[in-house]
C-alpha positions, 0 to 999 in steps of 0.5 A, a space after each residue: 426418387 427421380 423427377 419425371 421428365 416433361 411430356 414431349 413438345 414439338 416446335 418446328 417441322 420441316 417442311 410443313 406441307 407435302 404429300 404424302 410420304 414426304 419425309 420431314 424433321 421434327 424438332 422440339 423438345 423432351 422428344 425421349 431418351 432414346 429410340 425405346 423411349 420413342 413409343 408413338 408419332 402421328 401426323 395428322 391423324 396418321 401412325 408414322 412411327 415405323 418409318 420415325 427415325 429418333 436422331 437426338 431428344 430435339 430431333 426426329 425424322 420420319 415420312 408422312 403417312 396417307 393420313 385422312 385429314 388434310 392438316 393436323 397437328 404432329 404428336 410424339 409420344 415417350 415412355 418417360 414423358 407420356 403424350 405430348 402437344 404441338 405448337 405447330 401443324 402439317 398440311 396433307 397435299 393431294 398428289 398431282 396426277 400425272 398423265 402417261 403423256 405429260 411431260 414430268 421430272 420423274 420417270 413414270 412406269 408405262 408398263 404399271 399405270 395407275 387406273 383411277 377408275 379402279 384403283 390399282 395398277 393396271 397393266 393396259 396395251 399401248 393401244 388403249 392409252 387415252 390422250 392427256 389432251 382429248 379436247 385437242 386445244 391449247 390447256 390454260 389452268 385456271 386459279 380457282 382454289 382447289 377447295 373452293 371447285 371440290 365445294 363447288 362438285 361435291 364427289 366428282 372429280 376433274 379426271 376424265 378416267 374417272 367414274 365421277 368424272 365432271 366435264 364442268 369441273 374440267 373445263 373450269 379447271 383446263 378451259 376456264 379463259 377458252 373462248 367459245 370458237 375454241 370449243 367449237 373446234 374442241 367439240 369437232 376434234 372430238 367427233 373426229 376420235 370417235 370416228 376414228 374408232 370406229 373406222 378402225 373397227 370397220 376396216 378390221 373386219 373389211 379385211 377378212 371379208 372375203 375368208 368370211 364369204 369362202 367360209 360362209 359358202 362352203 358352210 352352205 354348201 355343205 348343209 344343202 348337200 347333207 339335207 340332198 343326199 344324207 349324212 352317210 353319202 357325202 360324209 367323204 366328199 364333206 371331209 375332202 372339201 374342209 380340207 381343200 378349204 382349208 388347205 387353200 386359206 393357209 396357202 393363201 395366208 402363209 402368201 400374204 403375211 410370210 414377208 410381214 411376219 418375217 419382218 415382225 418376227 426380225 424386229 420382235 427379236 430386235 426389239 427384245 434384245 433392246 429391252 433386255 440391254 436397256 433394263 438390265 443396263 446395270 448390271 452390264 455397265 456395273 464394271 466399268 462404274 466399279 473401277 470409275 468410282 473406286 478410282 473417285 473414292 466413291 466406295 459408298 456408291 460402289 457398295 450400294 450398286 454391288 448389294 443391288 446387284 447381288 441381290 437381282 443376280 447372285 443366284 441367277 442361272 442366265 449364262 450372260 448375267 453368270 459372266 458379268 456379275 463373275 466381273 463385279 465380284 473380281 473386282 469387289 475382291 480387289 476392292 476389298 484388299 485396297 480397302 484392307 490395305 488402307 485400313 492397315 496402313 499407318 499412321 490412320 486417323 480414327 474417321 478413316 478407320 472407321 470408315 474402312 471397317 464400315 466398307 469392309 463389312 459392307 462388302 462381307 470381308 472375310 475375317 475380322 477387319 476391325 480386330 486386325 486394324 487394332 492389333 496393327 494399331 498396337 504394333 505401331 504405337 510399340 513401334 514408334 516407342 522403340 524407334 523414339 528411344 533409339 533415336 534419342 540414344 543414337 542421337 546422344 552418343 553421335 553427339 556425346 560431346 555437344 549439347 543436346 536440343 533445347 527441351 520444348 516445354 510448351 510454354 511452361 516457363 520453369 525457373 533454370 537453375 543458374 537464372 534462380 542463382 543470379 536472384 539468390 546468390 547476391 547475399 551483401 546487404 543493399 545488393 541488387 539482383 540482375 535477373 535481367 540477364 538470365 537469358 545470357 545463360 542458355 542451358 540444354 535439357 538432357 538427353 533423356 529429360 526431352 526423350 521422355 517429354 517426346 515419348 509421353 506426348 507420343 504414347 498420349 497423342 496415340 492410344 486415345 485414338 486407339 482406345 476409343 477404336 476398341 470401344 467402338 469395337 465393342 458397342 457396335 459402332 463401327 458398322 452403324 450408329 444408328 442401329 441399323 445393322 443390328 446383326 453386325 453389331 451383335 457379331 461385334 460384340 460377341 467378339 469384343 466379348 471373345 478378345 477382351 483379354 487379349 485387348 488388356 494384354 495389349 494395353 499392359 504391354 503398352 503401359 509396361 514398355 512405356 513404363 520400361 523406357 521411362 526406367 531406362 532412361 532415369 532409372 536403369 537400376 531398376 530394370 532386370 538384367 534381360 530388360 536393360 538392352 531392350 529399354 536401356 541403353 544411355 550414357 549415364 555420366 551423372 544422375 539428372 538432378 533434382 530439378 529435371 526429375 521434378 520435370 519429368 515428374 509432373 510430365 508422367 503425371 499429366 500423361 497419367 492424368 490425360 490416360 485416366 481421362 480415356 476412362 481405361 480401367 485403374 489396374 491398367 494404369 497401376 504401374 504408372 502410379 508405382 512409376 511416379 512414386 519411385 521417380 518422386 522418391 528417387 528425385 527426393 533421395 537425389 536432392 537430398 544426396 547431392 547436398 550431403 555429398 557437398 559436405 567435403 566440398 564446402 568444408 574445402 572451399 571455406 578452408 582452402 586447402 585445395 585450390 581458392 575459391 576464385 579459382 575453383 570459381 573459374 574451373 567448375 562454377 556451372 558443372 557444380 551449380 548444374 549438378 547440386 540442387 538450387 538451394 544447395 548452390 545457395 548455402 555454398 554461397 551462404 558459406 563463403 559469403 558470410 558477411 559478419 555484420 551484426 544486427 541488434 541482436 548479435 546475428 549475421 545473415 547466415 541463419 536466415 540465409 540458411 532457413 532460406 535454403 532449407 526452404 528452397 529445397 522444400 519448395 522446389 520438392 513440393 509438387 513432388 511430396 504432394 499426393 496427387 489422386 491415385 497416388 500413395 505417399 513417398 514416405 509409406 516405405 520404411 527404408 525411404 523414411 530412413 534414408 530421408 531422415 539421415 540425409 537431412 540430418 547430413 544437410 543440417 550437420 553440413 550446415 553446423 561444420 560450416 559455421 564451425 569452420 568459419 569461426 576457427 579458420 586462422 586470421 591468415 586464412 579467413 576471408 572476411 570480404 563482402 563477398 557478393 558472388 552474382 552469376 549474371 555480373 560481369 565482374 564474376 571473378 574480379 569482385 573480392 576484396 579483403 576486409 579484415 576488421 573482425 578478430 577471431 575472438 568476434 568471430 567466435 561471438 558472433 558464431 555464438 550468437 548465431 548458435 544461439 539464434 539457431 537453437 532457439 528459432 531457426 533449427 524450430 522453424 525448420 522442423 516446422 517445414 519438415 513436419 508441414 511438408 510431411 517429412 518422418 522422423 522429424 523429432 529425430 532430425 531435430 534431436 541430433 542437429 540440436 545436439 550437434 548444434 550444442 556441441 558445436 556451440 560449447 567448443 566455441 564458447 570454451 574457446 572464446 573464454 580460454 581466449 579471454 580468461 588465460 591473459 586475465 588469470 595469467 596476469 594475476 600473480 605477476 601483478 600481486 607479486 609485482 615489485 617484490 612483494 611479500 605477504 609477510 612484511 608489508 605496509 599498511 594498505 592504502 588501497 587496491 594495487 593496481 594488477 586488480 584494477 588492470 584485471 577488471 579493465 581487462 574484465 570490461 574490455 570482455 564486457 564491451 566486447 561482448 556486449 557490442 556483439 551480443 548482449 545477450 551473451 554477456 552474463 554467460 561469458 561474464 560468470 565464467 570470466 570472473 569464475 575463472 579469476 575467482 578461481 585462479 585468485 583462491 588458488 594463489 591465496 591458498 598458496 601463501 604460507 604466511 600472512 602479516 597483519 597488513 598482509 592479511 588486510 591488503 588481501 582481504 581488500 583486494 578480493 573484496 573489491 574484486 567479488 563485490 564488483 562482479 557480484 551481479 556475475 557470480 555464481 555457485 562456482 565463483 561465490 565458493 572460490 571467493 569463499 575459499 580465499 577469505 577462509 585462508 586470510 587470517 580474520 580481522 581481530 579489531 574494529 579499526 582494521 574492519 573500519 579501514 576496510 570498509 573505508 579504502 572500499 568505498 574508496 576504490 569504488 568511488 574512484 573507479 564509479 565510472 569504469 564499474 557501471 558495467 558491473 551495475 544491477 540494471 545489466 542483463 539478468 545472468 544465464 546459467 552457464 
C-alpha cells in the first residue's frame, strides 16, 4: 500500500503584488502529480483555478483574480495531497485610474470609457468628455498613504466622476503643497467653465431666434383668424400659409447651411474613410508582414496574424476585405509548401522537426505532415545504410591492393595481435619483453570491420531521433505539451492508432537491413541467393579472424544495447540477438578452424620438410600471425622454441606454455561465450557443440604430434637452440644458434616427463578451463586426448627401452661366451665375469641418465631394462644342453648377483624369467658349493658396494609399467 503524498506548500510567488489579473508563478512543493490532480487555487480569497496553468509539482502559473481582500495568502489544493498552506503572501492593489486626457503606456478605448458613477462602460460623445484637470493649476501629488486618506473619508472617493466624490480628499491628494493665490485662481477658473456652459447653451437657442418668432407669428395669425372668421372659412387660406411658411424656412435653411453641409458631408466621407483605413489597418498591411516575417523566420508571428485574420474576415462579404484576405491565404499557401519542404528536407534535427509539424498544423495543412516527416525519415536512414555499404565496397575494390583506413575505435584500446606476440613469443627463460616497440607495427582493420563500426554508429545516431519522432506522433506532443489543443492531439492519436502496423513494419525493415549488411559483409553464406547483391557484394580473400569478430562482436551489442535503451519493443529487436549469436558462433568455429587447420603447418615447420623455419619466418611471418589466432601463433612458437631445460621435476616449459595457450584463446573468446541479457547460449545447438568438440580435440592432438615429432626428429634434423623468436627485436632473423647438447635418448625422457606431467595435471587443468568457460562435451575432449596422449606416451617409452635395452641384452651372450667359454669344462668360479659387471654398468648408466632427468621415470624405465635382460638372460640359460658342476655353479653365481642387485626393480615379469634360468641350472648337491656361493656373493657385492647404491632400497618406490 502506497504512502500518501504530503499536502502542497507554496514557498515563493512571483511578483507578490499587483492588481488584478496579474499573472504570476508560484512556486513550492508537492504542487500535484499533474494537471488532474490540481483541483483547487486561491489567491487571496479569490478562486483562480481556470486560468492556473500546472507546468511541474514545484511550479504553477495563473492570473490574480478580483479578490475582495487586499492580501491573503495563496493555497492549492490536489486530489492526492488534499489543502495545502502557504509561507507566503500576495497584496491585491487597486488599478490606477486613468484619465481619458492623461497621458499612459497603454492605449485607452475612448470609444468604451469606464464610468464610475455607474459602473460600466459607457459610450459618451466627444463633447461630454470632462478635463482630467478641472481646477486648471499645476497637480502636486502628495505622499499621504493610501490607507491612511481611505481611513481618513471612510466611503468617499477622490474621483470627481464619482457619486461619493471628496473635494478634501482630492485636494490632499492633488493640491496638498498648492498655496492659497493658486486656489484663488483654481476657483476662477472654475467659474469660467460654468460660464462657458452656459453661454453655449445661450447662443444655441439665439441662433434660431428669428424661425422661432416667424413660427410664433404665423401660429398667432392663425388662432385670431379661426376665433374671426371660423374653422370652415380659413380652413384654405390657413393650409396655403403653413406651406408658404414652410416653403420659405427650407429655402432659407437649404441658403445657409448647403455650403456647410456640403463641407461636412466631404469631410464625414473623409473622416470615415480614415476610420475604416486606420481600424482595419491589419488586415491591409497583413501581406507585406506575411512576406516580412516569413523572410525573418517568424513563422509564429505569421500564425498568430493569420488565425486573427481568419477569424474577423473569413466569412466577411465586403469585396475589398474578399480581395485582401484572398493575398493572405495566397501567401499561407506558399508558406505552407516552404514549411513542408523544410520538414521533408534531410538531415533534420528532431526540435525542427517538431517545429515544423507544429507550424503545419497551425495552419491547417492538408494531409498528415507528421505521418509524411517520419516515412521520409525511414527512407533516409535506408538511404544512408545502403550509400555506407557501397561506399565502403567501392572503396575496397578501388584499393584492393593497399591498406585500408585505420579503424577509429573511439578510445577503446584493444591489444593487436602482433604487439601481444611480441609479450608472448619470447619463450627462453630469463628473456625480457620489448613491448616498447609495438607501435613500430602499425596494422589496418579490414574493410568490413570499419563498415560495420561506421554503419552501427549510423543507424544508433539516427533512429533515436526518429523513434522519439513516432512517439511523440502518438502521445500528441507534437502539436502542443501542454494540453492545449487537445483536438489536434485526439486526431493524433487515432492516426498513430490507424499507422502502427505500418510504423513496426519500418522499423523491421530497418532492423532487417541492418542486419542483412551486417551479414554481407561477415557472413555472405547466410544470405539467401536474391539477398547476396543487394546486401552483399565484398572481396572475400580470407575470413576475418577470431580477434575482429570479437570486435564487431561487442560493437553490435553496444548497438543492440543502446537500441534496447529507446524502449522499442523486443521482437523488433530479435533479429538482432539471433545476429550476435551466429557472430559469436561463428568467431568460436573460426578460431578454433584456424588453429586445427595449422596442424600441417606446425608439423612442416618442426620437421622441416618444406622450406627452414628462418625462411618461412622471412616469407610469411605476419600473413600468418594476422590470420591464425593469438595463442595459436604462441603454440607455434611453443613448438619451435621448445628449449629442453628441465626442472626438478623432469619438465621443460612446453606443457605450461601449452595451458597457457589454451588459456589465451579462452580469454580472448570470453566476451564472446558470455551471455549478455537477452542473449541464449552458443552451445544451445547440437551441431555447434559437435563441431566445437571436434575442434578442440583437433587443437589438443595438434598440441600431442607436436610434441611427438620433437622428440623423434633425427639428430641431423632437430633444432635444439634457444630459439627466442621476438616480433618486436631487431635481430628477428639473425638469432638462432645451434646448440646440440641433448641426445635423442634425453629427447625421449624428457618428452615422457612432459607426457606424464600432461596426463596427470595439464590436460585436467585445461578441462577445467573448458568446463568453467561452458564449453560441452568436455569429458569427451579429455577422453580422446588423454587417450591419444597414452599413445603417444607408450611409442616414446617403447622407443627409449628398445634404445636402452637392445645394447645391454645384445651384449649378454658375446660376453658369457666370451673367450671361449664353455658350460661343460670349465673352472671353479672365482667370481662374477666381467660381461655381467659390464651390463649392470650399462643398467646404471640408464639409471643416472634417467634419474637426471626424471626421477620419477626411473622405476618404470628400470623394471622393464632388467625384464628385458632377465628376459634375454633365461633365454640364453635355457639354451645350454649341458651344464658341468662348475658350469652350473658360475651360472647359478651370475644370475644370482645380477637378480639380487635389481630386485628393488623387478617385477612379475622379471621374477618369472629369473625363475625360469635357475629351473634349467642343475641344483647345488652339497653344502660346500652352497657356502661358495654364498661367499663369492657377498664378495662381488662388497666390491662393487659403490657402483650398486643406485640399486639400494631408499630409491624411488616402482611404478608398474
Amino acid at each position: 500500500m502506497s504512502r500518501a503524498r504530503q499536502p502542497p506548500l507554496v514557498t515563493g510567488i512571483s511578483p507578490n503584488e499587483g492588481i488584478s489579473w496579474t499573472k504570476v508563478t508560484i512556486r513550492g512543493e508537492n504542487l500535484g502529480t499533474g494537471p488532474a490532480d490540481l483541483i483547487g487555487l486561491t489567491i487571496c480569497g479569490h478562486n483562480c483555478l481556470l486560468t492556473a496553468e500546472w507546468m511541474s509539482a514545484s511550479k504553477i502559473v495563473c492570473r490574480v483574480g478580483q479578490a475582495k481582500n487586499d492580501k491573503g495568502d495563496i493555497i492549492v489544493t490536489t486530489k492526492s495531497g488534499g489543502k495545502g498552506t502557504s509561507t507566503v503572501s500576495f497584496k491585491l492593489l487597486k488599478p490606477e485610474k486613468i484619465g481619458i486626457l492623461d497621458q499612459s503606456a497603454v492605449w485607452v478605448d475612448e470609444m468604451n470609457y469606464y464610468d464610475m458613477r455607474t459602473d460600466r462602460n459607457k459610450g459618451i460623445p466627444p463633447l461630454s468628455l470632462r478635463p482630467a484637470n478641472p481646477l486648471g493649476i499645476e497637480i502636486d501629488k502628495s505622499r499621504f498613504p493610501q490607507k491612511d486618506l481611505e481611513a481618513l473619508f471612510p466611503g468617499m472617493s477622490a474621483d470627481f466622476t464619482s457619486e461619493n466624490f471628496s473635494a478634501a480628499w482630492y485636494l490632499i491628494e492633488n493640491h496638498s503643497t498648492t498655496s492659497f493665490d493658486q486656489l484663488k485662481m483654481a476657483v476662477v477658473n472654475l467659474k469660467k467653465q460654468a460660464n462657458k456652459k452656459n453661454e453655449g447653451s445661450l447662443a444655441y437657442v439665439k441662433g434660431g431666434l428669428s424661425t422661432f418668432f416667424e413660427a410664433q407669428d404665423a401660429l398667432s395669425a392663425i388662432h385670431q383668424k379661426l376665433e374671426a372668421d371660423g374653422t370652415e372659412k380659413v380652413e384654405g387660406s390657413m393650409t396655403q400659409k403653413l406651406e408658404n411658411v414652410l416653403n420659405r424656412a427650407s429655402n432659407t435653411a437649404d441658403t445657409l447651411f448647403q455650403e456647410v453641409l456640403g463641407r461636412k458631408d466631404k469631410a464625414d466621407s473623409t473622416r470615415n474613410a480614415l476610420n475604416v483605413l486606420q481600424r482595419f489597418k491589419f488586415l491591409f498591411n497583413l501581406p507585406l508582414n506575411i512576406e516580412r516575417n516569413i523572410q525573418k523566420g517568424d513563422y509564429d508571428v505569421v500564425i498568430n496574424d493569420y488565425e486573427k485574420a481568419k477569424s474577423l474576415f473569413g466569412k466577411t462579404e465586403v469585396q475589398v476585405f474578399k480581395k485582401y484576405y484572398a493575398e493572405v491565404e495566397t501567401r499561407i499557401e506558399a508558406l505552407r509548401e516552404l514549411l513542408l519542404d523544410k520538414l521533408l528536407e534531410t538531415p533534420s534535427t528532431l526540435h525542427d522537426q517538431k517545429r515544423y509539424i507544429r507550424y503545419l498544423s497551425d495552419l491547417h495543412a492538408p494531409g498528415d505532415p507528421a505521418w509524411q516527416c517520419i516515412g521520409a525519415q525511414h527512407q533516409w536512414i535506408l538511404q544512408l545504410m545502403h550509400n555506407c555499404k557501397e561506399s565502403y565496397v567501392k572503396e575496397q575494390k578501388g584499393n584492393s591492393l593497399l591498406h585500408s583506413p585505420m579503424l577509429d575505435l573511439d578510445g577503446d584500446v584493444r591489444p593487436s595481435p602482433i604487439g601481444h606476440l611480441s609479450q608472448t613469443a619470447s619463450l627462453k627463460r630469463g628473456s625480457s619483453f620489448q613491448s616498447g616497440r609495438d607501435d613500430d607495427w602499425r596494422y589496418k582493420a579490414p574493410q568490413q570491420v570499419v563498415f560495420v563500426d561506421k554503419l552501427t554508429k549510423l543507424v544508433v545516431s539516427q533512429l533515436p531521433n526518429f523513434w522519439k519522432l513516432w512517439i511523440s506522433y502518438v502521445n500528441g506532443s507534437l502539436f502542443s505539451e501542454t494540453a492545449e489543443k487537445s483536438g489536434q492531439m485526439e486526431r493524433s492519436k487515432k492516426n498513430a492508432r490507424q499507422r502502427q502496423n505500418d510504423f513496426k513494419k519500418m522499423i523491421q525493415e530497418v532492423m532487417h537491413s541492418l542486419v542483412k549488411l551486417i551479414r554481407g559483409a561477415l557472413l555472405p553464406f547466410s544470405l539467401r541467393e536474391g539477398e547476396s547483391r543487394q546486401y552483399g557484394g565484398w572481396e572475400l580473400k580470407s575470413e576475418l579472424s577470431g580477434q575482429w569478430l570479437t570486435h564487431v562482436i561487442q560493437t553490435v551489442r553496444l548497438s543492440s544495447e543502446s537500441l534496447t535503451a529507446l524502449e522499442i519493443p523486443n521482437d523488433m529487436l530479435q533479429i538482432i540477438q539471433d545476429l550476435i549469436l551466429d557472430l559469436r558462433v561463428r568467431c568460436i568455429i573460426v578460431t578454433l578452424q584456424h588453429t586445427a587447420e595449422g596442424n600441417k603447418r606446425i608439423i612442416n615447420w618442426v620437421l622441416g620438410e618444406t622450406v627452414t623455419f628462418r625462411e618461412l619466418v622471412k616469407e610469411h611471418l605476419m600473413d600468418i600471425f594476422m590470420e591464425l589466432p593469438i595463442w595459436f601463433a604462441d603454440m607455434i612458437t611453443c613448438s619451435e622454441k621448445e628449449d629442453w631445460v628441465v626442472d626438478n621435476e623432469g619438465l621443460t616449459s612446453l606443457p605450461s606454455q601449452f595451458e597457457q595457450c589454451i588459456v589465451y584463446s579462452l580469454q580472448s573468446l570470453k566476451t564472446v561465450l558470455d551471455c549478455k541479457p537477452g542473449e541464449a547460449s552458443v552451445f544451445q545447438q547440437q551441431k555447434t557443440q559437435e563441431d566445437v568438440c571436434q575442434l578442440s580435440i583437433g587443437i589438443m592432438q595438434v598440441f600431442i604430434d607436436c610434441l611427438e615429432q620433437l622428440s623423434t626428429k633425427p639428430d641431423g634434423d632437430i633444432d635444439t637452440a634457444h630459439l627466442s623468436v621476438d616480433v618486436s627485436s631487431p635481430d628477428l632473423f639473425g638469432s638462432i644458434h645451434e646448440d646440440s647438447s641433448l641426445s635423442s635418448e634425453q629427447r625421449l625422457l624428457i618428452a615422457l616427463s612432459n607426457c606424464r606431467y600432461l596426463e596427470r595435471h595439464t590436460f585436467l587443468n585445461i578441462a577445467e578451463h573448458f568446463e568453467k568457460h561452458g564449453f560441452q562435451g568436455v569429458e569427451k575432449i579429455t577422453q580422446v586426448s588423454m587417450e591419444s596422449l597414452k599413445e603417444l606416451d607408450q611409442r616414446l617409452f617403447e622407443m627409449y627401452i628398445e634404445a636402452k635395452a637392445d645394447p645391454i641384452v645384445g651384449s649378454l651372450e658375446p660376453g658369457i661366451y666370451a673367450g671361449y667359454f664353455d658350460w661343460k669344462d670349465c673352472l671353479v668360479p672365482a667370481g662374477v665375469r666381467n660381461y655381467l659387471k659390464e651390463a649392470l654398468v650399462n643398467i646404471i648408466a640408464v639409471h643416472a641418465e634417467v634419474f637426471t632427468i626424471s626421477k620419477d621415470l626411473v622405476p618404470r624405465v628400470m623394471s622393464r631394462i632388467v625384464e628385458a635382460v632377465s628376459e634375454e638372460l633365461s633365454r640364453l640359460m635355457q639354451c645350454v644342453s649341458f651344464f658341468s658342476k662348475n658350469g652350473a655353479l658360475q651360472a647359478r653365481l651370475e644370475i644370482c648377483a645380477l637378480r639380487d642387485t635389481v630386485a628393488i626393480y623387478l617385477t612379475p615379469e622379471s621374477n618369472s624369467s629369473f625363475k625360469q634360468a635357475l629351473e634349467a641350472l642343475p641344483q647345488l648337491s652339497s653344502g660346500t658349493d652352497k657356502k661358495l656361493l654364498e661367499e663369492l656373493l657377498n664378495k662381488f657385492k662388497s666390491s662393487m658396494h659403490l657402483q650398486l647404491t643406485c640399486f639400494q632400497a631408499s630409491s624411488s618406490a616402482m611404478m608398474k609399467t
